[in-house]
N, C-alpha and C positions, 0 to 999 in steps of 0.2 A: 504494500500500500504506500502512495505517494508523503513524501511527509504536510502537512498542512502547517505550515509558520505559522500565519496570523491566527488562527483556531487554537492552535498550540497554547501562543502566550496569553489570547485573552480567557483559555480554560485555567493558568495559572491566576493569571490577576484579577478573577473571579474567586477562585479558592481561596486566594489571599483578602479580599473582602477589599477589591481599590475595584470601584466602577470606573467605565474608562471605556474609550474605544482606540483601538489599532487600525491603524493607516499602514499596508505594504507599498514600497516603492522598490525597483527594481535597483542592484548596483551590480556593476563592472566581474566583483567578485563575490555576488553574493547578495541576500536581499536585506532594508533594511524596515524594521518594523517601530514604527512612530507612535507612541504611545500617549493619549491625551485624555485627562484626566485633573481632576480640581487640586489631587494630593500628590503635585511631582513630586514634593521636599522630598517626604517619606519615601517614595520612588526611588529618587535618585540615592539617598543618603549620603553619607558623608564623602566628603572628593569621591562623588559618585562610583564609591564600594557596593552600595546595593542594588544602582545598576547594573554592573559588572557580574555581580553576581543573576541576577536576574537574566541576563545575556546569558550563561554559563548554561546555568537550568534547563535555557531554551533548548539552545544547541544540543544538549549532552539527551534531552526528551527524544528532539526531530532525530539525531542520529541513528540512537535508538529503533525509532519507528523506518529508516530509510539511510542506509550506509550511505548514501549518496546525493544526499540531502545537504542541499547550498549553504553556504555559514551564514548567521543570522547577525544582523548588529543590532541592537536594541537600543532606542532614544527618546527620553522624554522632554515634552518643551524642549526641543532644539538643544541642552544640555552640552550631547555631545561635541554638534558644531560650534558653540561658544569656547567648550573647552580645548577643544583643536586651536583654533583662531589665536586664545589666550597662551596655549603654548608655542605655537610658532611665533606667535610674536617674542616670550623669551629666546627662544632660539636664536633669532635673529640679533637680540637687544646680547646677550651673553659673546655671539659674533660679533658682535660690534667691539667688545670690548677685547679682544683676541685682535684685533685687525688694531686695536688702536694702542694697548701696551703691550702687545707681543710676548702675553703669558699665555698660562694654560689656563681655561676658566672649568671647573667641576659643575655641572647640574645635579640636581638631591636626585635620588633614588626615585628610580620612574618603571611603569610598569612596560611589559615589553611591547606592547601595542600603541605606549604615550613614548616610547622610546622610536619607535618605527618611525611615529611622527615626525621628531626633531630629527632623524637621521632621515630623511625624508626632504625635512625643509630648508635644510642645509647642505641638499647631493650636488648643488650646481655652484655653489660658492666658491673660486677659484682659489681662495687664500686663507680659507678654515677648511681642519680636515676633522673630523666627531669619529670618537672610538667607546663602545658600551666596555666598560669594566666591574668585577663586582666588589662589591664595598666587604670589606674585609669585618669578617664575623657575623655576615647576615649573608641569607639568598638574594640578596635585592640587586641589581646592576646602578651604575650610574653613567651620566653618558660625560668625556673628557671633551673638550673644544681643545684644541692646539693651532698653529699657524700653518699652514702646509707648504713645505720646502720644497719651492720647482728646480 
């Protein structure tokens, strides 16, 4: 049986007792399912951990029901895109600062999906090169800014 995304999460967020409707929109790799509803906060939770997890749920359901079942992204009130926006704009502001004293600058410990971003938004930048390292005593990575030697 095919997987059904949008049926998927709004039988979660039914269970969960968050009235709400989901909006599918198709993406590139995958589809992304927009969730609208009076209670984002709770939604989202904190630096959208509950999100994240709610996304997890999805996926790990659909897979379940369909090996072959497209990855889901999960968004409420637009969340996610603000949260992109806000970190590419660090990326760029932390670049700035690598082009202008010629250190290394460290970003905090980011997850590997907010980490794809910044190494993402900084692939064309001819004189900043970003390497994910992990922080020493935790699982967590963090991403280095350096100057790139042509």
């Amino acid at each position: 049986m095919p997987a059904q995304p949008q049926a998927t999460l709004e039988k979660i967020l039914d269970l969960l007792g968050f009235p709400s409707t989901v909006e599918t929109h198709t993406l590139e790799d995958g589809v992304l399912l927009e969730v609208k509803t009076d209670d984002s906060g709770r939604l989202i939770g904190r630096q959208g951990q509950t999100l994240v997890d709610l996304q997890y749920l999805t996926n790990r359901l659909l897979f379940q029901q369909d090996q072959t079942a497209p990855k889901v992204l999960v968004d409420v009130g637009g969340y996610r895109a603000q949260a992109r926006e806000a970190l590419e704009r660090k990326a760029r502001e932390a670049a700035e600062k690598v082009r202008q004293w010629g250190d290394v600058v460290e970003l905090e410990p980011l997850s590997a999906f907010d980490r794809r971003i910044v190494h993402h938004a900084l692939k064309d930048d001819p004189s900043v090169e970003t390497q994910s390292v992990e922080v020493e005593g935790t699982d967590k990575k963090a991403i280095l800014l350096r100057p790139r030697h042509t």
